[in-house]
C-alpha positions in Angstrom: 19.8 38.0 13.7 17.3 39.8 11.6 14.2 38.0 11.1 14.2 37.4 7.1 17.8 35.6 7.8 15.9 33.7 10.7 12.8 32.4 7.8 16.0 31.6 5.7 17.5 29.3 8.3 14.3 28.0 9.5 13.6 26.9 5.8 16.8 25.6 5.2 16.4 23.3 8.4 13.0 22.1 7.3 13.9 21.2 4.0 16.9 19.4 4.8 14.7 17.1 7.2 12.1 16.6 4.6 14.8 15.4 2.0 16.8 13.3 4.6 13.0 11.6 6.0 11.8 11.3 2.1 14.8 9.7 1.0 15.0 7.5 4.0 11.9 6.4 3.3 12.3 5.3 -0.3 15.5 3.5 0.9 13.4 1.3 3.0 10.6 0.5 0.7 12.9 -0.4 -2.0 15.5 -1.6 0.0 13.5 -3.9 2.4 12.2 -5.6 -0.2 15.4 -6.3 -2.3 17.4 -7.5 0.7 14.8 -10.3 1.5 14.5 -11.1 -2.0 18.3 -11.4 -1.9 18.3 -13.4 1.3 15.6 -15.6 -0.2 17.4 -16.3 -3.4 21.0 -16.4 -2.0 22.1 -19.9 -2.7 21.7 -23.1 0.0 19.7 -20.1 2.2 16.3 -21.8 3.8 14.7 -18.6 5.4 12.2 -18.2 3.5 
């Protein structure tokens, strides 16, 4: 393998982890805090 296709798969690698850890992370900190808003609100629910 020569080493500009090497770069190209290293590069390729890193941004698919940077996309896949960014995106994971704006799941959480919008989705933590709409699923206990939902649990809070659900009717008859005393969890919160």
């Amino acid at each position: 393998m020569s080493e500009p296709m090497m770069w190209l798969l290293v590069r390729g690698v890193w941004e698919t982890l940077a996309m896949t850890f960014v995106s994971g992370f704006f799941g959480f900190v919008i989705g933590l805090p709409v699923g206990v808003s939902a649990l809070c609100h659900a009717s008859g629910a005393n969890y919160c």
